[in-house]
Structure formats: C-alpha cells, structure tokens
C-alpha positions as CSV (number, residue, x, y, z in Angstrom):
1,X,0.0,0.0,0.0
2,X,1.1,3.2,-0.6
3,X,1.5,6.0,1.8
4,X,-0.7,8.6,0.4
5,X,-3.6,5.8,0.2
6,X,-2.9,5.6,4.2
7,X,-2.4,9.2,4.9
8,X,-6.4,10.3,4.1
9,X,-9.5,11.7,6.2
10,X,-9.3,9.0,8.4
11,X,-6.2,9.4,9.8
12,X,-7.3,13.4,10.5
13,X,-10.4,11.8,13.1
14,X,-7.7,9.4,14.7
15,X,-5.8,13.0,15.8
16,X,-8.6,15.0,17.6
17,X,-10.1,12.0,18.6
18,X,-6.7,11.0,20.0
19,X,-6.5,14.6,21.7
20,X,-9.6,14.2,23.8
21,X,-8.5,10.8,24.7
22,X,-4.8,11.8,26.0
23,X,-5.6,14.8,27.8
24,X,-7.8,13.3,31.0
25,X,-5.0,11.4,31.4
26,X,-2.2,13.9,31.2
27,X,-3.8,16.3,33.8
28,X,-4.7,13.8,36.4
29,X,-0.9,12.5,36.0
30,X,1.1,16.0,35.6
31,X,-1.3,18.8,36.5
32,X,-2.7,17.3,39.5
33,X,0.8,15.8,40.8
34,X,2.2,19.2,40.4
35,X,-1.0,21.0,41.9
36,X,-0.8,18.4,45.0
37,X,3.9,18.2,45.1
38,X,3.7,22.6,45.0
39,X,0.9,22.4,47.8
40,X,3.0,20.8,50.3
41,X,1.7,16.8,49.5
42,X,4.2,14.1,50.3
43,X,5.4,11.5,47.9
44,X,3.7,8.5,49.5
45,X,0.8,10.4,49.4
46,X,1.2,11.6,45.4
47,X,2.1,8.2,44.8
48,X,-1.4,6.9,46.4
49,X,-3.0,9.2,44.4
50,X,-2.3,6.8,41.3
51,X,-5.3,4.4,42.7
52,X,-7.5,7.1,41.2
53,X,-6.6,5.9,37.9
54,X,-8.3,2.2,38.8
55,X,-11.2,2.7,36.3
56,X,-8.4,2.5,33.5
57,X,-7.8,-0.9,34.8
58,X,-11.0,-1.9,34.8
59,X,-13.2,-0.3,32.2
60,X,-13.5,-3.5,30.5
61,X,-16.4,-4.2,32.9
62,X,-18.7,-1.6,31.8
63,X,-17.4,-1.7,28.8
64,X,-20.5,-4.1,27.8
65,X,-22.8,-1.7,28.7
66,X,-21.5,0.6,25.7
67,X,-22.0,-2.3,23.3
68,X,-25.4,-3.2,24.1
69,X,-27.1,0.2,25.4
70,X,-26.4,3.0,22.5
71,X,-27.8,6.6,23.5
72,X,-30.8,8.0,22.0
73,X,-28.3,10.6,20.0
74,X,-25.4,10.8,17.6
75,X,-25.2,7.3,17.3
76,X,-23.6,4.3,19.0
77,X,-19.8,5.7,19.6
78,X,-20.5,9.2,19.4
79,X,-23.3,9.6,21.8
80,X,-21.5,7.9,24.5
81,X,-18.2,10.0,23.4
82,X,-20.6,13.3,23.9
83,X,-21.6,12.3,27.3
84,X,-18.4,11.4,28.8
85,X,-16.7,14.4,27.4
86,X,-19.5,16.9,28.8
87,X,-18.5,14.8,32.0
88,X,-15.0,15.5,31.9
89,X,-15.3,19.4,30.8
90,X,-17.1,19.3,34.4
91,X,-14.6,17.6,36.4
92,X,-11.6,19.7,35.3
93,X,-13.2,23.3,36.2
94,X,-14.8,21.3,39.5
95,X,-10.4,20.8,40.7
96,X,-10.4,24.5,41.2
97,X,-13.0,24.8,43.9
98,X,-11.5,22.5,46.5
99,X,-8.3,22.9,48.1
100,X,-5.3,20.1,47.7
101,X,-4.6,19.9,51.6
102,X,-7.3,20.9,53.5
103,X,-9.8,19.0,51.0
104,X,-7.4,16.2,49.8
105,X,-10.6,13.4,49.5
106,X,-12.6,15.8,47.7
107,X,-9.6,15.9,45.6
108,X,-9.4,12.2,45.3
109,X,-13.0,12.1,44.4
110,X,-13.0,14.3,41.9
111,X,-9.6,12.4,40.1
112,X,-11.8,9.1,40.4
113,X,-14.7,10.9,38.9
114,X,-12.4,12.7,36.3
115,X,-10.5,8.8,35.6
116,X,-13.7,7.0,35.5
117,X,-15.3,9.3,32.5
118,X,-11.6,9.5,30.7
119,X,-11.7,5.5,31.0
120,X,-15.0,5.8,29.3
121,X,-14.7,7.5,26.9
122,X,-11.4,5.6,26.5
123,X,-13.5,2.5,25.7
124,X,-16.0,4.1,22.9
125,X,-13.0,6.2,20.8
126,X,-10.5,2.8,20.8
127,X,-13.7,1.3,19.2
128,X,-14.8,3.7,17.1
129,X,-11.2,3.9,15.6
130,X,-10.9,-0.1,15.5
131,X,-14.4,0.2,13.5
132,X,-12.8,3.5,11.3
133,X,-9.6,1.3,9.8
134,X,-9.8,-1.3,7.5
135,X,-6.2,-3.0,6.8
136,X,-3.4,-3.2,9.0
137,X,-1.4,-0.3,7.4
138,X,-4.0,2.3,8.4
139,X,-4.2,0.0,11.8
140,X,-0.4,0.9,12.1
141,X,-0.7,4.9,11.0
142,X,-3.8,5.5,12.3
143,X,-3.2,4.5,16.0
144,X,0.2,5.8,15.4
145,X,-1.0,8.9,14.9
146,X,-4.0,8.6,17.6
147,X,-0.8,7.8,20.2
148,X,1.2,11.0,18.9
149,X,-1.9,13.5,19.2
150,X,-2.6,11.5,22.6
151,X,1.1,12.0,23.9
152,X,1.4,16.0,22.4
153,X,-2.3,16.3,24.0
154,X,-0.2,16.0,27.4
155,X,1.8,19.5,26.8
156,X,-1.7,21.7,27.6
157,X,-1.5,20.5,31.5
158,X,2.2,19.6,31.3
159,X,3.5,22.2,29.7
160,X,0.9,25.3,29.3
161,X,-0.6,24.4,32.3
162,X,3.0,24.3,34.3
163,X,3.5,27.8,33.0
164,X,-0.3,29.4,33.7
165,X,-0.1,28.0,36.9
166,X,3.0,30.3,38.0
167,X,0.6,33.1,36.9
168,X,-2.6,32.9,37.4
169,X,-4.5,30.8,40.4
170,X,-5.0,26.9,40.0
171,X,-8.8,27.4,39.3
172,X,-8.5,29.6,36.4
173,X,-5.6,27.3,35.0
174,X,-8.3,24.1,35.6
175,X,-11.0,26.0,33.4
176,X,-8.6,26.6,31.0
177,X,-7.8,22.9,30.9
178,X,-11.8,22.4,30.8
179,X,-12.0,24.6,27.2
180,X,-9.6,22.4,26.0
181,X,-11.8,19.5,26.7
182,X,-14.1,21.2,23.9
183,X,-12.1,20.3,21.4
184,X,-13.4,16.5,22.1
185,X,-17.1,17.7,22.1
186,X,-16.3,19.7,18.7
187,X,-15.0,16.7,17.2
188,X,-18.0,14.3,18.5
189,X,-20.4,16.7,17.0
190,X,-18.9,16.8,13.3
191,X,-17.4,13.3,12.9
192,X,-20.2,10.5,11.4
193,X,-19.9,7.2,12.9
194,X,-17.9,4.7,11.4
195,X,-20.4,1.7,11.2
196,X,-23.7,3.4,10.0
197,X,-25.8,0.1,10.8
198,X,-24.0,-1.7,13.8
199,X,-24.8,-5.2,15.1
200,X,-25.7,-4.7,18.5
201,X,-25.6,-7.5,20.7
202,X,-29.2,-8.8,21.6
203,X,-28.9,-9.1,25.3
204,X,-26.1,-7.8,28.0
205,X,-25.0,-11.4,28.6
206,X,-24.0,-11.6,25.0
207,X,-22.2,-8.8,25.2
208,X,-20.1,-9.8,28.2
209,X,-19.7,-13.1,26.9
210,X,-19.2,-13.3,23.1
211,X,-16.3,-10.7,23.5
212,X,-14.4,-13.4,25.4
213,X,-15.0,-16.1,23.8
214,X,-14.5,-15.2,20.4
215,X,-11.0,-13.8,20.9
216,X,-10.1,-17.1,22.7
217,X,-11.6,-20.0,20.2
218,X,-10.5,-17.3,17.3
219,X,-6.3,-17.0,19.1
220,X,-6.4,-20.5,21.0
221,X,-5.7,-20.7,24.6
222,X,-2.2,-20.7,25.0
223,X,-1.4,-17.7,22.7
224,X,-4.4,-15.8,23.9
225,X,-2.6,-16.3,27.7
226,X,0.6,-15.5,26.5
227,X,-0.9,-12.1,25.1
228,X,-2.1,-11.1,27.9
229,X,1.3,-11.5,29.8
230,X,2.2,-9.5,27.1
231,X,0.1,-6.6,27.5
232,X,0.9,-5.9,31.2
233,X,4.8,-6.9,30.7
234,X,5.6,-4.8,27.3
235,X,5.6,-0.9,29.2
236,X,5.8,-2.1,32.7
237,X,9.4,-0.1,33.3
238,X,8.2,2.6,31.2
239,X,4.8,3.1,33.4
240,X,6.9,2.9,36.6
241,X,9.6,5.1,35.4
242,X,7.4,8.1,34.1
243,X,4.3,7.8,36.7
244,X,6.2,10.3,39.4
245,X,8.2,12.4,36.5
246,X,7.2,15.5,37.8
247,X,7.8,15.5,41.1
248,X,11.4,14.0,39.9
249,X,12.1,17.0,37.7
250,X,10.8,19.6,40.6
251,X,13.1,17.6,43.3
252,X,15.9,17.9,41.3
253,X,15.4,22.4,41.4
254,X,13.3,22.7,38.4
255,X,10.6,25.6,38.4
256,X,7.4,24.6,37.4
257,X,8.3,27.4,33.9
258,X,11.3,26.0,33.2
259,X,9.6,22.2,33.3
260,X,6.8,23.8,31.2
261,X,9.0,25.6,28.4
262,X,11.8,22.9,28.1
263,X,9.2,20.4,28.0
264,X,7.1,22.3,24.8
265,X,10.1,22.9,23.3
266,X,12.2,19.4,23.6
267,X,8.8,17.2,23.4
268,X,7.3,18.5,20.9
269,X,8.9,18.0,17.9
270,X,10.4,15.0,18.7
271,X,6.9,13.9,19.2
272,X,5.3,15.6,16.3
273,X,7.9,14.4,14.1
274,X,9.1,11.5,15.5
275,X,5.3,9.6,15.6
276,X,4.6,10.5,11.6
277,X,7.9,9.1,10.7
278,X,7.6,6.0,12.8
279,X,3.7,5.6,11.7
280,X,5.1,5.6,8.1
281,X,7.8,3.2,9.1
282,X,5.5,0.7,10.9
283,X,3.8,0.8,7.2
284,X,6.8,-0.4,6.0
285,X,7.9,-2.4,8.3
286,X,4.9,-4.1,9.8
287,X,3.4,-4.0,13.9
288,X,5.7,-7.2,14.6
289,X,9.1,-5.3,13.9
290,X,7.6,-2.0,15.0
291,X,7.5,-3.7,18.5
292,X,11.0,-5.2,18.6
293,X,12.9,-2.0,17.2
294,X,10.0,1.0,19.2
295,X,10.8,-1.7,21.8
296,X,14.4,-1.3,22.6
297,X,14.2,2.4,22.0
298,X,11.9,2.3,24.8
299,X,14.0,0.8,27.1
300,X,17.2,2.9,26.4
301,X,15.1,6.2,27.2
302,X,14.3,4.5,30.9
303,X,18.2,4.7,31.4
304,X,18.4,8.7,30.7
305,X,16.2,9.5,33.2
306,X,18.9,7.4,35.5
307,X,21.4,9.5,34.1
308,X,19.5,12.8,34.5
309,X,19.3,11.9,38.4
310,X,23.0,11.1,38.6
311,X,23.7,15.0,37.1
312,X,21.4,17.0,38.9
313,X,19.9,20.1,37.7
314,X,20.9,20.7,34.2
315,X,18.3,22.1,31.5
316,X,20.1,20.6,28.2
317,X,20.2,17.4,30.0
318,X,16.6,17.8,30.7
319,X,15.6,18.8,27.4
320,X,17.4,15.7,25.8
321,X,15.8,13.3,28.5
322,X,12.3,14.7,27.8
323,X,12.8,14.4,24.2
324,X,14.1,11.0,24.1
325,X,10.8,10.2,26.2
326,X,8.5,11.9,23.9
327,X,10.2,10.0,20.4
328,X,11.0,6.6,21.8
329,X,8.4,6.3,24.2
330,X,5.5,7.7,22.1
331,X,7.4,5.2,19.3
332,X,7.1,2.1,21.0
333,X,3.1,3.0,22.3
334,X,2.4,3.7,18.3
335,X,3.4,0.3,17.3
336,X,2.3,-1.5,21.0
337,X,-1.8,0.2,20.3
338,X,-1.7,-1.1,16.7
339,X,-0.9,-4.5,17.6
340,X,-3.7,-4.6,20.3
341,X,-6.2,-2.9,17.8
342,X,-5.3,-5.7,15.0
343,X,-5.9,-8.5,17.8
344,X,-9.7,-7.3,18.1
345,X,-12.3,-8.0,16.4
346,X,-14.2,-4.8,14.5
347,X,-17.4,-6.2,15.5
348,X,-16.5,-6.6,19.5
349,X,-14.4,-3.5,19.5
350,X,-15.5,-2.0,22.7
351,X,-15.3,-4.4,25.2
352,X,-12.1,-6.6,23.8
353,X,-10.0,-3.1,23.4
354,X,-11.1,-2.2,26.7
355,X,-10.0,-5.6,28.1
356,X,-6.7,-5.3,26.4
357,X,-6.0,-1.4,27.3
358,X,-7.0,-1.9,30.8
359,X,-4.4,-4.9,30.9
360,X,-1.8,-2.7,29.9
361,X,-2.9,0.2,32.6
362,X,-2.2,-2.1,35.5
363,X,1.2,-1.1,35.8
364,X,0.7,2.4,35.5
365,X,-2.2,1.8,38.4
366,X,-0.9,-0.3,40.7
367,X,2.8,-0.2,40.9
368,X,2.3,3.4,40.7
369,X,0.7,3.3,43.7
370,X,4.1,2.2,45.6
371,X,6.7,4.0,43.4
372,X,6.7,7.1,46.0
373,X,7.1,4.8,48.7
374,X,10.1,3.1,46.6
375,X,11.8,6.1,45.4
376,X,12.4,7.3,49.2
377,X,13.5,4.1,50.1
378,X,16.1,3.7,47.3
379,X,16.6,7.0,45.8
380,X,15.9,8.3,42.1
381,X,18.8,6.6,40.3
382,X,18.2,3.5,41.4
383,X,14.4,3.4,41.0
384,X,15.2,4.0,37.1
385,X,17.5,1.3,37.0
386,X,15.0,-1.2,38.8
387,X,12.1,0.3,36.0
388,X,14.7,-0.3,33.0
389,X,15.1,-3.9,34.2
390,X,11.4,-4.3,34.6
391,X,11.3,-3.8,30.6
392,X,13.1,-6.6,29.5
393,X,10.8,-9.4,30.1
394,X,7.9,-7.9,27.7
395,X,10.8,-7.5,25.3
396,X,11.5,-11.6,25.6
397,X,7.4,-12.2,24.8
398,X,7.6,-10.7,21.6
399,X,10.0,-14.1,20.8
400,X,6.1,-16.0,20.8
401,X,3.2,-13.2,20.6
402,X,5.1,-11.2,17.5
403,X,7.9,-12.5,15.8
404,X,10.0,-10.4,14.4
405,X,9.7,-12.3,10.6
406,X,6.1,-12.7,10.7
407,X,4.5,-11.6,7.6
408,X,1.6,-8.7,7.8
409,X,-2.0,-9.9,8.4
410,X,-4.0,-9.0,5.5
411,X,-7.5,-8.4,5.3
412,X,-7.8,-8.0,9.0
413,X,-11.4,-6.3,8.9
C-alpha cells in the first residue's frame, strides 16, 4: 500500500479524537501531581494518588454496557463520546473549587470521577477507531498517529498548564484545561460514525460473553494467555519510570516554567515528528518489527532518566531526556496500540480493546501506587534502573506473541 492511500480523512479523526482521549490522562498525571507536590503533599501520598486511575484498569467491565445500550443521540460511539466528554469538561473546572490539603478526599474524588469518564470514553473512541480502519497499514498509521496526538495532547497540562499555573490561580488554569476538553465535544459533533448500521448484541449477557469467547476460540488458549502476559509486561518499566516524572524534575530544582517551556520545546517536535515518521515506518515495516525496534528504544530512554538523576539540575540534560521520552516512548506505544487494535475483532471492539487497554494500565495503576514509597526508600537513580530492568521481560514475549519475521496480516477487517 502506498502511503498517500494511508495518509487520508481517516487518519485526521484518529488525531482529535486521539486529543480528547490523551488529555484526561495527562492532567490527572502532571497537572494534579504538580497542583498536589507545589501544595506541600508528600510523595507517599502523590504516589497513592495513582489508585485514582483504577477505572483505566478496569473499564473492561462496563465496557458491555456501551456495546449493548447506545444513547438515543449521535449514534452508538459518538453519543456515549458526547456524554463522557460533557463529563470531563465538568470535572476539570470542579479541581479548582477544593483545596489540595485541606480537602485532599474531595480531591481524590473528583480524580476518580475525572479517571472513570476519561476510562470511558477511553473504551468508545478505541472502538470507534478499531471500527474506522480497515487494513493493517491504516491500523499501524492510524493508531500511530491517535498515540502521537494523545502523547502532544499532554503539553496543555504539562506544559501550558505548568507555566499558567506560576501566573494565574490553580482554578482559572483548571478551566482553561476544561476549554480544552471542547475540542473533544467539537469533534463528536462533526465526525459520522464509522459503522452506519451496527450489530448490536441482543442481550447484555451476550455482550459480556461473546467478547471473550471469540477472541479465545479465534487465538487458542495458550497464545491468547501469553498475550495477555504481554500486555501488562511490554511498558511495565516505562509506566513505573514516568508515573512520578514531575515530582522528579521539581526535586531535582526545576521551576514549574522551566519544566513547562523545556518540555514544549524538547517534546514536541520529537513527538510531532518523530510519531509520523515512525507511523510511516511501521507501514513499512509491519506492527511485529515495530514492537521489537519502538521496543528497545523504549528501554534505552528508561536509562536517561537514570542519568539525569546522577547529574542534577541541568536544562540541556533535561531537554534531551524529555525528548528521548516523547520520540521513543510515544514510538514504542504507536506500534504496541496497533498490535492490540489488529488482535480485536471490529465487530467486539468496545469491550475486547477495553480488556486489552485496561491490561496494559495495570502497571501504571498499581505499581504506581508504591513507586513514591520506593523512590524514598532507594533513591531516584536507582528506581530507574529497577524500571529499565522491569522492561526486558515484555521484550522476551515478543520471541512467541510477534515474531519479528512474521508476515503482515492482510484483510484483517
């Protein structure tokens, strides 16, 4: 296939829909740390704070409920989209009425809140774009894409917002963050859905159980296990190793501006760049050898942010750690979201991408939970070393789940 038959009006959805997907995310894990690290909050405490994010763990349980139950409006992705996005708009301008000491559970509640809408609207946009692309090449561009936009989608709170926030009080930075959430509801409203006449299961059972068992009697048992490993294993150092990056850069002396401005500036080109080059090398390439290559980059990136503890304060050091992040990291997500994408089915999107995404989240949610409590008893340095070592064995699945000489699956829709 050629690349200007991939690069169309499909790929354009993937990147706003991929914006409203990424930025719940970004501001629960850089806005909020930062609002909660500049108040005074503890790491233990910061670090507890990542339980917030259980719904991305497991949204595959509700996920049924968007199969079977579309809204009365705007269809069966995009009706659900529009009511999760209203949510969120909500839930950012509500963090500015509460203060992050004095009403640190109202806090917590409003993050859960804020995580369980973003999870769900999570579970209808990775559908909707499973449903959208038809062949594994726009598989592999348009979820590289969706993972770029996603990733650059984390510069309003964690760089724009880093700035505002030196400036102007924490609620008028939080409805900021809440007009960017209309870009989401924008894109709802003029986007068609991608499957004009849907089969809808016919009861809720059938949508929790066909889901299931279709993916295992389609995969067989053993390779649908080893998948799963998979899925939790493949970021597991990367999760661990970027879930507390902002308290690590303001503990090393950084201002909240200078995080802001070196992380626009190093992050997003790299990003920008970086992801449309690698989409258009996954084309080439294929999702298997995407994995292996994204896959190393991935873990070399771990070990700067090792080396950025060792030197201290230093702004070029910074800048090349942040942008290493951005292109290998974003990289190795591009290639990791198209291979869960081509192991679903188009008809049982919603629930089996939900089951898969959520199964990658558990690092992020759970270890996350105890990387503050780690990093004080080990220090920085060492905590990155522990996080590049938890990336190898995801690297060693790929030997059974994608081999690196396996031919492209064609016809995959």
């Amino acid at each position: 296939m050629k690349f200007r038959e991939v690069l169309n009006r499909r790929m354009i959805t993937c990147a706003f829909t991929g914006f409203a997907s990424g930025l719940p995310l970004f501001v629960l894990l850089q806005l909020v740390q930062a609002w909660l690290r500049g108040a005074g909050v503890g790491l233990t405490e910061i670090g507890l704070f990542a339980l917030a994010q259980i719904p991305y763990t497991w949204k595959f349980i509700w996920s049924p409920l968007a199969e079977r139950y579309p809204l009365p409006f705007l269809g069966r992705r995009r009706g659900w989209m529009l009511l999760t996005q209203l949510v969120l708009v909500c839930g950012f301008a509500a963090f500015g009425y509460f203060d992050p000491v004095l009403d640190i559970q109202w806090v917590f509640g409003i993050a859960l809140m804020v995580a369980f809408f973003s999870a769900s609207q999570d579970i209808v946009i990775d559908a909707y774009r499973r449903e959208l692309l038809p062949t594994e090449e726009e598989l592999a561009m348009g979820n590289t894409i969706h993972v770029q936009v996603y990733r650059i989608a984390g510069f309003i709170p964690g760089s724009l917002g880093f700035i505002l926030a030196d400036y102007l009080p924490w609620s008028v930075v939080y409805w900021i963050m809440a007009a960017f959430m209309m870009v989401g509801v924008v894109t709802t409203l003029i986007i068609r859905e991608a499957v004009l006449t849907p089969i809808i299961p016919p009861t809720l059972k059938a949508a929790v159980i066909e889901p299931f068992r279709e993916y295992f009697s389609r995969r067989g048992w053993r390779y649908a296990v080893l998948v799963l490993v998979f899925l939790f294993a493949y970021k597991f150092g990367d999760s661990m190793a970027t879930t507390l990056s902002t308290s690590f850069y303001l503990d090393l002396g950084f201002t909240k501006t200078q995080i802001g401005l070196v992380a626009k500036n190093a992050g997003f080109w790299p990003a920008l760049i970086g992801g449309l080059l690698g989409g258009l090398l996954i084309v080439k390439i294929g999702i298997n050898r995407g994995l292996w290559l994204f896959g190393v980059v991935q873990l070399v990136t771990i070990l700067g942010f090792a080396y950025l503890a060792q030197i201290g304060n230093d702004l070029v050091v910074l800048a090349a750690v942040i942008a290493a992040e951005y292109l290998g990291v974003g990289l190795g997500t591009a290639a990791f979201v198209a291979f869960i994408a081509r192991e679903t089915s188009p008809v049982l999107a919603a629930t089996q991408f939900a089951l898969f995404s959520a199964i990658t989240a558990l690092p992020r949610t759970f270890t996350a939970a105890a990387t503050g409590w780690l990093v004080e008893m080990v220090g920085w340095e060492e905590f990155f070393y522990l996080c590049a070592l938890l990336a190898v064995p995801g690297m060693f699945l790929l030997i059974w789940v994608a081999p690196f000489n396996k031919p492209s699956e064609k016809g995959i829709r």
